[in-house]
C-alpha positions as a Markdown table, in Angstrom:
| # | Residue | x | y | z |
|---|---|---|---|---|
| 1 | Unk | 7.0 | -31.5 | 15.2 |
| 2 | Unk | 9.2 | -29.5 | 17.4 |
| 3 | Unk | 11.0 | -28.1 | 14.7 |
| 4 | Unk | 7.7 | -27.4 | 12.4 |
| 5 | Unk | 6.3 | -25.3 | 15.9 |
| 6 | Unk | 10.0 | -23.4 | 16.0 |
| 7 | Unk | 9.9 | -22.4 | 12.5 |
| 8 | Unk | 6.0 | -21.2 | 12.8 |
| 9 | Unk | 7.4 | -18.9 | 15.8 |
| 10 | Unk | 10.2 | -17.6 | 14.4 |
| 11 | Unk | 7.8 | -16.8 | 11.5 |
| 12 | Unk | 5.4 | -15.2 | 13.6 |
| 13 | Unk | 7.9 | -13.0 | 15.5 |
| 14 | Unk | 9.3 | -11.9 | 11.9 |
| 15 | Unk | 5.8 | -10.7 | 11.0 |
| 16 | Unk | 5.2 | -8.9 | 13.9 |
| 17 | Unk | 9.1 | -7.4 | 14.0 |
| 18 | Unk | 8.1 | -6.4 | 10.3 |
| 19 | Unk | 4.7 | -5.0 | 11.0 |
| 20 | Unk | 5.9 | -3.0 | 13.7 |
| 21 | Unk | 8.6 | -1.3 | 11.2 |
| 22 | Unk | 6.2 | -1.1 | 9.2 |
| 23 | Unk | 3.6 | 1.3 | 10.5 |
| 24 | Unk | 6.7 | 2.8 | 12.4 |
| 25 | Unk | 7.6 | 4.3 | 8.9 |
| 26 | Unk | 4.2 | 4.6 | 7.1 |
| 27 | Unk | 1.6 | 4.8 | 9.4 |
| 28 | Unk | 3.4 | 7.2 | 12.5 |
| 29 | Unk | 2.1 | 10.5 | 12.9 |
| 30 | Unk | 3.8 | 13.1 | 11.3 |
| 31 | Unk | 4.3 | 16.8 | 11.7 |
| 32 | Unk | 1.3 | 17.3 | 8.7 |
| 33 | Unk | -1.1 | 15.0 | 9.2 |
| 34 | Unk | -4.2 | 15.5 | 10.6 |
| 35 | Unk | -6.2 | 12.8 | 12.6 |
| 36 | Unk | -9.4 | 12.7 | 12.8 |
| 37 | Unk | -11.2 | 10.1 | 14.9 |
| 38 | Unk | -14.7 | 10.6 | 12.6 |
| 39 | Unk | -12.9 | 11.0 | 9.3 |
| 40 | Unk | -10.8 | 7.6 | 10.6 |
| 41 | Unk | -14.6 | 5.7 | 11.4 |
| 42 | Unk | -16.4 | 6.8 | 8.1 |
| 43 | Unk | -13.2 | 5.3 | 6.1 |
| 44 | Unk | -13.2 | 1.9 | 8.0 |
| 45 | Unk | -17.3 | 2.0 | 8.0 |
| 46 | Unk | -17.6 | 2.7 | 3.6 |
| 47 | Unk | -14.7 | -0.3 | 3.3 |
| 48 | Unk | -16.8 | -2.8 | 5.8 |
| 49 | Unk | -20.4 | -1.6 | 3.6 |
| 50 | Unk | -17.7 | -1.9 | 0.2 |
| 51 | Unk | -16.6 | -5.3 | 1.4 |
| 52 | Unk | -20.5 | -6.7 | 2.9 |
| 53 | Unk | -22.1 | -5.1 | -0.6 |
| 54 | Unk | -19.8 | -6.8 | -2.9 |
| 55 | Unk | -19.9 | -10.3 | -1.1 |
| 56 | Unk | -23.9 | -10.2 | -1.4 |
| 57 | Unk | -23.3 | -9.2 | -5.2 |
| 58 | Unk | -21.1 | -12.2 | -6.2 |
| 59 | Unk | -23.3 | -14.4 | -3.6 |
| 60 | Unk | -26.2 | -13.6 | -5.5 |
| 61 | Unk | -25.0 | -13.3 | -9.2 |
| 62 | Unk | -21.3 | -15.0 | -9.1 |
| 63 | Unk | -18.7 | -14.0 | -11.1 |
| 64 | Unk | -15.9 | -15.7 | -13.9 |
| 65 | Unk | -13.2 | -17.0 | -11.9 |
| 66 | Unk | -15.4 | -17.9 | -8.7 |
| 67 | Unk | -14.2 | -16.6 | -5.1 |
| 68 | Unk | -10.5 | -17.2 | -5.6 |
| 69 | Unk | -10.5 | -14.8 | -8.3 |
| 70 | Unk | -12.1 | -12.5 | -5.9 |
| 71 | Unk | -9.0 | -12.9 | -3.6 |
| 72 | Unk | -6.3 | -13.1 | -6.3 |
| 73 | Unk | -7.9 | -9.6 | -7.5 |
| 74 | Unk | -7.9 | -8.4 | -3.4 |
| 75 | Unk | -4.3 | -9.5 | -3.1 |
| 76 | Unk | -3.1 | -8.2 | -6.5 |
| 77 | Unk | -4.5 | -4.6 | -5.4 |
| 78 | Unk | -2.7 | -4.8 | -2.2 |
| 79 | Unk | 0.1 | -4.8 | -3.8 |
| 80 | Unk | -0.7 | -2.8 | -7.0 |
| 81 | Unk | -2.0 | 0.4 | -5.2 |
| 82 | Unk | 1.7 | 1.5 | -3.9 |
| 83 | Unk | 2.8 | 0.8 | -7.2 |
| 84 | Unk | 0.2 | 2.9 | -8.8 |
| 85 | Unk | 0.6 | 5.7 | -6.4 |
| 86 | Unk | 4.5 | 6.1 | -7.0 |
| 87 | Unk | 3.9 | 5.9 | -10.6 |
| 88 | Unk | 0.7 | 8.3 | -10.6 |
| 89 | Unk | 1.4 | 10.3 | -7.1 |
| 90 | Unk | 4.5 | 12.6 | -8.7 |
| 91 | Unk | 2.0 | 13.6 | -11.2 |
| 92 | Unk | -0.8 | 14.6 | -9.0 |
| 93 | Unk | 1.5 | 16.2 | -6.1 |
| 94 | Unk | 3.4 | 18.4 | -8.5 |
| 95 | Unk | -0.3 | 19.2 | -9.9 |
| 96 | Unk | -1.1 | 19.8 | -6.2 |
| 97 | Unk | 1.9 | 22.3 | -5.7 |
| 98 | Unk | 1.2 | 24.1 | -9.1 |
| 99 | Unk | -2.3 | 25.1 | -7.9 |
| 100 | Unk | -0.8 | 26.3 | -4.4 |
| 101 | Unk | -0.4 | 29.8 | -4.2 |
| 102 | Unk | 3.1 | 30.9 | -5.9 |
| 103 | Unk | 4.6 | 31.8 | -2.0 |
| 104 | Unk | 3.4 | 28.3 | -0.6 |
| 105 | Unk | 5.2 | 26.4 | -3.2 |
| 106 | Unk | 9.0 | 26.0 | -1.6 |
| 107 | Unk | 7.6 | 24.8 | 1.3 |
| 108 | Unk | 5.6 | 22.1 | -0.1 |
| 109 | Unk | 8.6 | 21.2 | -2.5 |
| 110 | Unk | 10.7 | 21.3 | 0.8 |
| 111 | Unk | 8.0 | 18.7 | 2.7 |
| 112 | Unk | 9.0 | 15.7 | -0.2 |
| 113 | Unk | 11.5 | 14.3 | 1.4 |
| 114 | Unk | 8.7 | 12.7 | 3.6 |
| 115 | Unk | 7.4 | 11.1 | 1.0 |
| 116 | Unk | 10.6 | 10.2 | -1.1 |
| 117 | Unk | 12.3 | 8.6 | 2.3 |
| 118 | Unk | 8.7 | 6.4 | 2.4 |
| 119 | Unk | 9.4 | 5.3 | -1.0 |
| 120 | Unk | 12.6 | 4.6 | -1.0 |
| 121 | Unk | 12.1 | 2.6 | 2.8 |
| 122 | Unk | 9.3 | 0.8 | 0.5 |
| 123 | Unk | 11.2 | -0.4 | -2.7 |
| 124 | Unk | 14.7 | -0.2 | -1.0 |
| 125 | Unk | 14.7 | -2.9 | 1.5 |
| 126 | Unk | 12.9 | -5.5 | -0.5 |
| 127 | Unk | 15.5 | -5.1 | -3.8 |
| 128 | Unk | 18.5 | -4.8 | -1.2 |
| 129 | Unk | 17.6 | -8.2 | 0.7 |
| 130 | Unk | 16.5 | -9.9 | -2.5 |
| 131 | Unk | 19.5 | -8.5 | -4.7 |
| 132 | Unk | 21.8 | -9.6 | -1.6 |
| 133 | Unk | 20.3 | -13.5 | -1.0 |
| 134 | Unk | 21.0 | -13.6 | -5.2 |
| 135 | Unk | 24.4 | -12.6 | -4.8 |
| 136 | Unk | 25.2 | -14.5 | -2.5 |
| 137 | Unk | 23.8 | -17.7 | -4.6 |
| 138 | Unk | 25.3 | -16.4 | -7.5 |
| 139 | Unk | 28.1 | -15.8 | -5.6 |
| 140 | Unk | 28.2 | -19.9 | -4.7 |
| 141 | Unk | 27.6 | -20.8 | -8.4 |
| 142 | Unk | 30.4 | -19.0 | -9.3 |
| 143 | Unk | 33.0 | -20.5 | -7.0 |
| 144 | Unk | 31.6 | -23.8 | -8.0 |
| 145 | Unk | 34.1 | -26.8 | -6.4 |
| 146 | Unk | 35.2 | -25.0 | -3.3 |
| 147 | Unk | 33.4 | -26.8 | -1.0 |
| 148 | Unk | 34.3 | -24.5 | 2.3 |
| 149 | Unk | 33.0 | -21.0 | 0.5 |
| 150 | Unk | 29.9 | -23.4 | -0.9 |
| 151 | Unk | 29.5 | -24.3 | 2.8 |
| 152 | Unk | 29.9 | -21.1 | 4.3 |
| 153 | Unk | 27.6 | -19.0 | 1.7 |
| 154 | Unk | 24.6 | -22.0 | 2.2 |
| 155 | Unk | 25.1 | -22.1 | 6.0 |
| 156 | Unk | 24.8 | -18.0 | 5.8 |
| 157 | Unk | 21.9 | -18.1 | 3.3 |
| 158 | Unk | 20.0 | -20.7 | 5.4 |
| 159 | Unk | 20.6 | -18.9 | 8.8 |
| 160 | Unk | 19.9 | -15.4 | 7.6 |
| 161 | Unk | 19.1 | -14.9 | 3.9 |
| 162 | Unk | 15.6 | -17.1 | 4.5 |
| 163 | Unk | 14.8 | -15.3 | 7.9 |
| 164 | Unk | 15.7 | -11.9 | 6.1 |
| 165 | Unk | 13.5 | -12.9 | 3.0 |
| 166 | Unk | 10.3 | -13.6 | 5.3 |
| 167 | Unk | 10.9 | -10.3 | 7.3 |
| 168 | Unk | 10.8 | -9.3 | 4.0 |
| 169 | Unk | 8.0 | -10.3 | 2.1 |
| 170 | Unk | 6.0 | -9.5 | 5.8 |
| 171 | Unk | 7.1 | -5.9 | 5.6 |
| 172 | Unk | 5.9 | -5.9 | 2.1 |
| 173 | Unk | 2.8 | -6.9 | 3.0 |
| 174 | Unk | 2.2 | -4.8 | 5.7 |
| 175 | Unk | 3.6 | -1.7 | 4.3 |
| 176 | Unk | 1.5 | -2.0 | 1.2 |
| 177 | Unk | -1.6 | -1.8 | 3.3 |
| 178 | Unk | -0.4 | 1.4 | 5.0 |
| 179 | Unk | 1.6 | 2.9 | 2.4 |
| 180 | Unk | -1.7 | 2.9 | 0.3 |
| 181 | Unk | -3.8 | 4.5 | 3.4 |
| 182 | Unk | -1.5 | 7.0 | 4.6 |
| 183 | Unk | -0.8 | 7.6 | 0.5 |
| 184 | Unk | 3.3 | 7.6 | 1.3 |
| 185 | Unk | 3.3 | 10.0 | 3.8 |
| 186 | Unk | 2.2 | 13.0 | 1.7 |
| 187 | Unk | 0.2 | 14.6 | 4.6 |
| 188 | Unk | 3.3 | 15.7 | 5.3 |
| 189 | Unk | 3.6 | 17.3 | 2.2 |
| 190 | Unk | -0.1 | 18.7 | 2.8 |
| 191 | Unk | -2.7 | 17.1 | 5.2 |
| 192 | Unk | -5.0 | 17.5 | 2.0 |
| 193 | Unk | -2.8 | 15.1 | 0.0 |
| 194 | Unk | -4.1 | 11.7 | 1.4 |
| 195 | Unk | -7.5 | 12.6 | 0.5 |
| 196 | Unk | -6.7 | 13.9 | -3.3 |
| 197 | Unk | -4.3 | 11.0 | -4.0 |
| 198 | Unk | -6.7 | 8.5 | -2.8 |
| 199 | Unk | -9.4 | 9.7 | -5.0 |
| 200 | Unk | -7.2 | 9.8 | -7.7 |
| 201 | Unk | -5.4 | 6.1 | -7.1 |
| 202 | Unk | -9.1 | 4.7 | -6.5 |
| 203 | Unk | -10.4 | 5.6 | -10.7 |
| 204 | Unk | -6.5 | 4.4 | -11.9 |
| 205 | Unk | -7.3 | 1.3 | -10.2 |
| 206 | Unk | -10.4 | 0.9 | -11.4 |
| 207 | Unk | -9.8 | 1.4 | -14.7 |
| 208 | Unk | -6.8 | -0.5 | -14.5 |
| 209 | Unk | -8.4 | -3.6 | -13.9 |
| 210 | Unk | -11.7 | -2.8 | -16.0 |
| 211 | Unk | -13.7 | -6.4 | -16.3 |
| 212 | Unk | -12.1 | -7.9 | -14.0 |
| 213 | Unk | -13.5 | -9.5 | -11.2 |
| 214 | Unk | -17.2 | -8.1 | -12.3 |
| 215 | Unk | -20.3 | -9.9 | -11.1 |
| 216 | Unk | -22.5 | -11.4 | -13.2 |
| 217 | Unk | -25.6 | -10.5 | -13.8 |
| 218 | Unk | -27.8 | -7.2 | -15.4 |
| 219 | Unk | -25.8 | -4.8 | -16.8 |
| 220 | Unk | -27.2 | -2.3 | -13.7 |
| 221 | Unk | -25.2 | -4.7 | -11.5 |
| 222 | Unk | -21.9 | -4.6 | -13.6 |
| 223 | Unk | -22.1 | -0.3 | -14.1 |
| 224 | Unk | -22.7 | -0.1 | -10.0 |
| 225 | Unk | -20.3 | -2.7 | -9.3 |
| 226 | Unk | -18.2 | -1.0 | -11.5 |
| 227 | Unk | -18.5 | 2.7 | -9.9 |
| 228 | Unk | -20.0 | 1.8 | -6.9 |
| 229 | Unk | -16.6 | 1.7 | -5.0 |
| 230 | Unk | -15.0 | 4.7 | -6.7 |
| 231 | Unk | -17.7 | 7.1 | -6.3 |
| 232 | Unk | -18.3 | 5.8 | -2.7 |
| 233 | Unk | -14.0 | 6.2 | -1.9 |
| 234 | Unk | -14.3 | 10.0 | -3.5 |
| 235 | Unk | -17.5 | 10.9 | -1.9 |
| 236 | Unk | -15.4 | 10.4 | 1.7 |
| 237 | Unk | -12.0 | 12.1 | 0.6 |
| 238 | Unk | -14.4 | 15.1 | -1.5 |
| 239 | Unk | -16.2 | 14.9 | 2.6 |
| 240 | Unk | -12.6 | 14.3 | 4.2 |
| 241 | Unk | -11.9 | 18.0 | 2.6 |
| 242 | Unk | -14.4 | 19.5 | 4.1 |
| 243 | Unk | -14.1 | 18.5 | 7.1 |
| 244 | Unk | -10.4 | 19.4 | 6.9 |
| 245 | Unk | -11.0 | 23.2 | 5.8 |
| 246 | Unk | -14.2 | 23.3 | 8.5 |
| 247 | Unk | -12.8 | 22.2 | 11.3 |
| 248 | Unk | -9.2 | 22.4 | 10.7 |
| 249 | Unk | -8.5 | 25.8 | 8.7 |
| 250 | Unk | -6.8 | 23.3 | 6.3 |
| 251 | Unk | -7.5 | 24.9 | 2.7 |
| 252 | Unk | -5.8 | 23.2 | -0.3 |
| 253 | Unk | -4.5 | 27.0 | -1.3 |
| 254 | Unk | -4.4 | 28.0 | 2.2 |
């Protein structure tokens, strides 16, 4: 019992440790980005009216897979919408950049390293734990017979590697959250960015995952279930622009 309630703490203090990291690289202000305290409340209030209309759809009409398909397709686009956006986001920045005006473009080229250090804090640290916990098994398979290197490389695995890989699969959790938000620190690039890119990533998602995870029901039901969130997520970032070139003087060619 003792032992069970150590391990849970440990765990816990690993999550927050990895949290903290987390938003310290993703979600920290930067010298581009533009905070909004309305913008920030109409974003959290279209998710919470996202999240209440869909529960009342599937409550009323239920969908293939029942609810834990609703949270394995949650969890999968956790994880999928940083994926998407490093795949998809080079495309749409250097679009971005191109429709700049010809004198603004060096700077803008010059702000991607914001974005590139995100993304490399964001695949580098879970391949470099994970590809260093293999070796070091692969290490121990290799050497095969030697008992005090097998002893040594399980004692270091089991006091390190499995701390390390639960820091690591909680800052992977957490940064995918706010790497997706924040859109890899691109406000850097432009504070119009975030707003473009989530637009963008919301439709690639979407279509991505067409049929899956639909409610039942009329076919109505299905096409606003289907569009319902997209239209809703680019209606805020298309408002999100406005309110940065109203109140701000932030002008995608400006």
């Amino acid at each position: 019992m003792a032992l069970r309630h150590l391990l849970m703490g440990n765990g816990l203090s690993l999550a927050r440790h990895a949290r903290r990291h987390a938003n310290g690289i993703f979600a920290a202000p930067g010298p581009g980005r533009v905070i909004d305290p309305v913008v920030g409340r109409v974003q959290k209030a279209r998710a919470a009216v996202g999240a209440l209309t869909t529960f009342l759809l599937i409550s009323v009409y239920g969908v293939d897979g029942g609810w834990s398909a609703v949270f394995e397709d949650g969890f999968t686009k956790l994880f999928l919408a940083p994926l998407v956006l490093i795949l998809v986001g080079p495309l749409v920045i250097g679009g971005f950049i191109w429709y700049a005006p010809p004198q603004h473009r060096p700077v803008l080229r010059s702000r991607l390293r914001y974005p590139l250090r995100a993304i490399g804090w964001y695949l580098g640290i879970p391949i470099g734990v994970t590809g260093a916990v293999l070796l070091l098994l692969g290490l121990s398979k290799v050497l095969e017979g030697i008992f005090v290197i097998q002893a040594v490389i399980f004692l270091a695995v089991l006091i390190a590697g499995i701390p390390l890989l639960i820091w690591t699969a909680a800052f992977l959790f957490f940064a995918s959250g706010a790497a997706a938000r924040y859109a890899f620190n691109t406000a850097d690039v432009h504070a119009a960015l975030p707003a473009v890119l989530t637009a963008v990533l919301v439709w690639v998602l979407n279509l991505a995952q067409l049929g899956d995870g639909l409610p039942n029901g009329p076919v109505a039901v299905k096409i606003a279930a289907f569009l319902g969130g997209p239209l809703s997520v680019t209606a805020v970032s298309y408002w999100e622009l406005h309110v940065l070139r109203t109140r701000y003087g932030v002008r995608v060619r400006g």
